[in-house]
C-alpha positions, 0 to 999 in steps of 0.5 A, spaced: 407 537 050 408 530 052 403 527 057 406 527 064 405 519 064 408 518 058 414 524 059 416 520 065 417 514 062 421 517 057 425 520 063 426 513 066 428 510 059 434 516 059 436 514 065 436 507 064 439 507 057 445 512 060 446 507 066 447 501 061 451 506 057 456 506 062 455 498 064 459 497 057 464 502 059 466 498 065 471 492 063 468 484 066 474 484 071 470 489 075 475 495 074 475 502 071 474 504 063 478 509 061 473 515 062 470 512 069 471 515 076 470 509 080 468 508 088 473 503 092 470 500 099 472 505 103 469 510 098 476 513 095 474 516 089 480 515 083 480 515 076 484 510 072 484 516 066 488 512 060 494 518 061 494 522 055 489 519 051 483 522 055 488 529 056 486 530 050 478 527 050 476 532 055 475 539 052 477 544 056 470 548 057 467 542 060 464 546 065 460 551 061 457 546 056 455 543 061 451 548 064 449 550 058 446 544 057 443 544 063 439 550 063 437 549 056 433 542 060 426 543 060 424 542 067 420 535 069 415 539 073 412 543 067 405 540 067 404 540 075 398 545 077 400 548 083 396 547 090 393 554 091 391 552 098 398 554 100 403 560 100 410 561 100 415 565 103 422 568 102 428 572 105 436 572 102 440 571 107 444 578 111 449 580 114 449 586 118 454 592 119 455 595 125 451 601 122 446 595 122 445 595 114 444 588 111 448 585 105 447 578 101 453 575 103 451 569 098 446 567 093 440 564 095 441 556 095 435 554 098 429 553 095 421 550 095 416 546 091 407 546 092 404 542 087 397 538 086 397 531 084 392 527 082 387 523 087 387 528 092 395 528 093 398 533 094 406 535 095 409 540 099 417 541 100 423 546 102 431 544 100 437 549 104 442 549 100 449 548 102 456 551 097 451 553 092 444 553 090 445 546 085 442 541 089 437 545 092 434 546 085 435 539 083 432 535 087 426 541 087 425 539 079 426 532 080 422 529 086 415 531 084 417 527 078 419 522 081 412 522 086 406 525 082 406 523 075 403 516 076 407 513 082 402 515 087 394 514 087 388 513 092 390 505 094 396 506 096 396 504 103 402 506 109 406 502 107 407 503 099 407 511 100 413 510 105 416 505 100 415 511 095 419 517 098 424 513 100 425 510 093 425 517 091 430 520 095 434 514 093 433 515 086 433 523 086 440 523 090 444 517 084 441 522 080 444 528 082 451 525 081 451 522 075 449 529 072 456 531 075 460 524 074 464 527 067 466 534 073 468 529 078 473 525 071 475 532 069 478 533 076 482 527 077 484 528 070 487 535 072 488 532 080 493 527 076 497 532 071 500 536 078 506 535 081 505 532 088 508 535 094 510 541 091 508 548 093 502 552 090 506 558 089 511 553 086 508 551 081 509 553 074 505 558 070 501 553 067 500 548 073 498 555 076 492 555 071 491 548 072 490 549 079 485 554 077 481 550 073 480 545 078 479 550 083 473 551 079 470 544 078 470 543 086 466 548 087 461 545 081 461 538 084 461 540 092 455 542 096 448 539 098 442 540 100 438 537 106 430 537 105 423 537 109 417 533 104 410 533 105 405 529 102 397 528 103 394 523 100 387 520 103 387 525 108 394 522 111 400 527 112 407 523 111 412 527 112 420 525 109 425 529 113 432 529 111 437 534 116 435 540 119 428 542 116 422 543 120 415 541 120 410 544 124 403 542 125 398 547 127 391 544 131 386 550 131 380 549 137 374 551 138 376 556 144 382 559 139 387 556 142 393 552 137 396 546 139 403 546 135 406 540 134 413 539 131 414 532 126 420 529 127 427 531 129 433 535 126 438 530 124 444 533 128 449 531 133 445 532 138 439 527 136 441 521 141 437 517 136 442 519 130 448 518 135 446 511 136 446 510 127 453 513 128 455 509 133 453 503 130 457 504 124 464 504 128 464 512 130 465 516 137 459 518 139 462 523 144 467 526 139 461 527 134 457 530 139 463 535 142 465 536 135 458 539 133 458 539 126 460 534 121 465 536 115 462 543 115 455 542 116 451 540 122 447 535 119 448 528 120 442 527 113 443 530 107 442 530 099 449 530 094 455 532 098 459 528 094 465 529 099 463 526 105 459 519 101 464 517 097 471 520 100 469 520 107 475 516 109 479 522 108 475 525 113 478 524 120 471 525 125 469 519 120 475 515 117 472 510 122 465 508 119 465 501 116 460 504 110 457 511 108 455 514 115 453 521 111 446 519 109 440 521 105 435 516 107 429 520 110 425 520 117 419 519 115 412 521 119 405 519 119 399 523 122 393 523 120 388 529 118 381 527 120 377 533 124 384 537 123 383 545 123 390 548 122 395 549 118 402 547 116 408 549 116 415 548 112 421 551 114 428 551 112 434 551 117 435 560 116 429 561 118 429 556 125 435 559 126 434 566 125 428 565 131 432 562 135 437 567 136 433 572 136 428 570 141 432 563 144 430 556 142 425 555 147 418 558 144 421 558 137 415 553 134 410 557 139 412 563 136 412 562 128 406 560 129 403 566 132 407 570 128 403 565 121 396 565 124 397 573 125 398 574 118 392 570 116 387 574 119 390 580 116 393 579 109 389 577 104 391 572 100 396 566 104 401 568 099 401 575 103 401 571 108 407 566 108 411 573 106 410 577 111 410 573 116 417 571 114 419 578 113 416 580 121 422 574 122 426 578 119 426 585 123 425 581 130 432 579 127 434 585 126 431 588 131 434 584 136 442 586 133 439 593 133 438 592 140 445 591 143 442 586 148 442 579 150 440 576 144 444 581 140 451 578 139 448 572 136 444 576 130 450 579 127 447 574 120 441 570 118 442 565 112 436 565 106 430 564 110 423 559 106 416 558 109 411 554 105 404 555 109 399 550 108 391 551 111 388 544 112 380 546 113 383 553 116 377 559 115 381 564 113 377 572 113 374 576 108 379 579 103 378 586 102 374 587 095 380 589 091 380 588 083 387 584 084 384 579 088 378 576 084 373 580 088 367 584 084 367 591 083 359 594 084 360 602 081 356 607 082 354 613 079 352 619 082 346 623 079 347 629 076 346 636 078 346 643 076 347 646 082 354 650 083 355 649 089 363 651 092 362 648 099 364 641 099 360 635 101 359 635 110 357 627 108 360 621 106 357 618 100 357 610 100 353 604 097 355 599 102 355 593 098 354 586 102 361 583 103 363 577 098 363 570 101 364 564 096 365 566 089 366 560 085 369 564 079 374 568 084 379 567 088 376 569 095 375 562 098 376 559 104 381 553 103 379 546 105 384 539 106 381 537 099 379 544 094 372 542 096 366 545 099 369 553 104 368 551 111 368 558 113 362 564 109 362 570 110 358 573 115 353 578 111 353 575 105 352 568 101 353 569 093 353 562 090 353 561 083 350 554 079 351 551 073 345 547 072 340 552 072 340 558 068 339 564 073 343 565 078 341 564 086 343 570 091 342 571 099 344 577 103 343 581 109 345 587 112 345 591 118 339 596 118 332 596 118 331 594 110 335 590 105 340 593 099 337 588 094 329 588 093 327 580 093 326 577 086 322 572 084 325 566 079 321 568 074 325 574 069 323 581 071 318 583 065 319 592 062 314 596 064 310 600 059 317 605 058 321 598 057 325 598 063 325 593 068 325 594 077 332 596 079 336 590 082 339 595 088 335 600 093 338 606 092 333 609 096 337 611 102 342 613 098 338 619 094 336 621 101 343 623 102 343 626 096 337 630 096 339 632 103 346 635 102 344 638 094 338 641 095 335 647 091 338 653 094 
């Protein structure tokens, strides 16, 4: 496999050559070539097709071998690490019957991203998905191409990194429909071959299937995706929001207190600072504000939705705009993270949503965060975490249906809910010792007797093993801003290991009068005259207990 600089490069030079590729097609008088889908001052797309001659040049399985060819692309995100300072989780959407039975009305359309780039850099993201999954899932595989293959590094200043994220989303965006430039000419060919003004069930046999058809391509070129993007660099957080998506900072202080901070605002008729954007453009704002949603959807930012960028004259609330109102420009926020203890959430608009119905909009952040900050002193690993704190979202939702009360009447459905959990220098508890976390398994082997006794055993038996703290070559640590040094050790124990000697250091206490582990000099013990060397572990108190239940009768 490729490098990932030099993979990059060689997806940027696609890119460029596809889009010079195109440039030949377009006539010098600026018009259309015959295959070309052009976009007109007020963002009408129309199709100068040829007639006949592209009629019988678009083949009619257009749409499956386009999907073909798309799920045999090897993703661009292959040869990033993940971040394992984070977690995720996620829950279907659900509507509910009055038996209180949920079903999936839809497919999931949302969709995530945790990487860990170079530099310290790490990117973070949550996409909802509208009208299918297609945009969420794109955007999920291109953007990390666009920022953690060589674009971003330890020098960049505020400035370059604000640059970065909004040439990305610019380019991820043009992207996304240039994949759906041959759907969009396939549907205005189809588009020109009905008869205008007639009936569809008028039409005859063959035009019925040509309806059907395109009936088809608009369902895959339509839908979008709003976004919420975190990256870390330099011990800065910048946070790229675009629509509905929430991001939470969580600040832990001494006493246990969370100081719960939300990093910008949803981008919705109810944003005076999106109103005023609006406005500016030539719409009004109090009808945009009364309407609520815009084409369907209650955000003002969004990715792809061809429809309101390019045909958005067609749309009565913005037939005004004097350019593209809709926008996938990001908000972009900048905290820094010296001296934070905490976390950081991500949410998609479901899981917002769904907190609030059931509970009310106002203490929604306070309550997620208690929800999160619950799971990660009980769970044993953040992805655990992230999932049943999800899951606990899910059955207060529920719950709150199941009820009948107030909140009652707005829970009948929740969308597809996501959650990405981010620690920042946040001590996590000792795990419990489990094979399937990392953690080491200390045997023991009772000694053998032959006695027979019937009666069973009045006393437990237990070696009580030290709780492990570090692990260097496990997976219980506790996480830091930058994968470094654990802020929190266990309470009884310290195992460390180092490679730059070739004995292994231990410390360890435990409650008692006397240590499990007999104290060992640096030197290697040395056998004794039978060839056998001093035992690592006092089983002392344990032979006690054995001697005492299974005596000599």
């Amino acid at each position: 496999m490729a490098p990932r600089r030099q993979r990059h490069r060689s997806v940027c030079c696609v890119i460029r050559s596809r889009r010079k590729w195109k440039r030949r097609l377009r006539p010098a008088d600026g018009g259309t070539a015959a295959c070309a889908v052009s976009y007109g001052a007020g963002g009408s797309g129309s199709a100068d097709c040829g007639g006949a001659a592209l009629r019988s040049a678009v083949p009619l399985k257009m749409a499956q071998r386009r999907s073909l060819m798309h799920s045999q692309q090897q993703s661009w995100t292959d040869d990033l690490p993940l971040c394992h300072l984070s977690g995720v989780g996620a829950v279907a959407n659900s509507v509910y019957g009055p038996d209180g039975k949920s079903t999936q009305a839809h497919p999931n359309e949302d969709g995530h991203f945790r990487f860990r780039g170079e530099d310290g850099c790490y990117l973070y993201g949550v996409f909802n998905g509208f009208e299918g999954s297609a945009v969420a899932n794109f955007v999920s595989q291109r953007l990390p191409a666009e920022l953690l293959l060589g674009q971003l590094n330890a020098s960049h200043s505020d400035a370059d990194v604000r640059r970065l994220l909004l040439q990305a989303f610019d380019v991820v965006e043009k992207s996304y429909f240039e994949t759906i430039d041959d759907a969009l000419a396939e549907k205005a060919n189809l588009q020109s071959q009905l008869p205008e003004g007639v009936p569809m069930h008028q039409l005859s046999p063959q035009n019925q299937k040509l309806l059907e058809k395109l009936d088809m391509l608009k369902q895959e070129v339509s839908g979008g995706a709003t976004a919420v993007v975190a990256l870390i660099l330099n011990h800065k957080l910048y946070v790229a929001n675009v629509g509905t998506n929430r991001a939470l900072l969580c600040r832990s202080s001494s006493d246990g207190q969370n100081q719960v901070m939300e990093i910008g605002r949803a981008h919705t008729t109810d944003n005076e600072d999106e109103l005023l954007r609006l406005s500016q453009l030539g719409l009004d704002s109090s009808r945009l504000r009364q309407a609520g949603l815009v084409a369907g959807q209650s955000s003002t930012r969004r990715i792809g939705d061809y429809r309101v960028k390019f045909n958005y004259t067609d749309i009565e609330l913005l037939s005004t705009a004097k350019s593209k109102p809709i926008i996938a420009e990001p908000e972009i926020h900048v905290q820094s993270l010296e001296g934070v203890n905490g976390f950081l959430l991500l949410m998609s608009e479901g899981l917002i949503k769904a907190l609030e119905a059931a509970h009310g909009p106002e203490q929604a952040n306070q309550e997620i965060v208690a929800i999160v900050a619950a799971e990660l002193a009980q769970q044993n690993s953040l992805e655990q975490a992230a999932q049943c704190a999800v899951e606990r979202v899910r059955r207060l939702h529920h719950d709150a249906f199941a009820s009948g009360r107030q909140r009652g009447p707005h829970c009948s459905r929740h969308e597809d809910m996501t959650l990405v959990v981010r620690t920042l220098s946040y001590a996590l508890p000792d795990s419990a010792l489990t094979p399937t976390q990392g953690g080491r398994i200390y045997p023991v082997s009772v000694p053998y007797s032959n006695s027979q006794s019937t009666s069973k055993t009045s006393v437990t038996l237990s070696l009580v093993m030290p709780s492990q703290g570090t692990l260097t070559n496990g997976t219980n640590t506790a996480s830091t801003l930058d994968g470094g040094t654990p802020t929190g050790q266990s309470p009884t124990a310290t195992l460390q290991s180092t490679n730059t000697n070739t004995h292994t250091q231990s410390s360890s206490s435990s409650s008692g009068d006397g240590s499990l582990f007999r104290q060992r000099g640096r030197q290697a013990a040395q056998p004794d005259e039978t060839g056998r060397v001093p035992p690592y572990v006092d089983f002392t108190q344990f032979y006690k207990l054995w001697g005492g239940e299974h005596c000599e009768s």
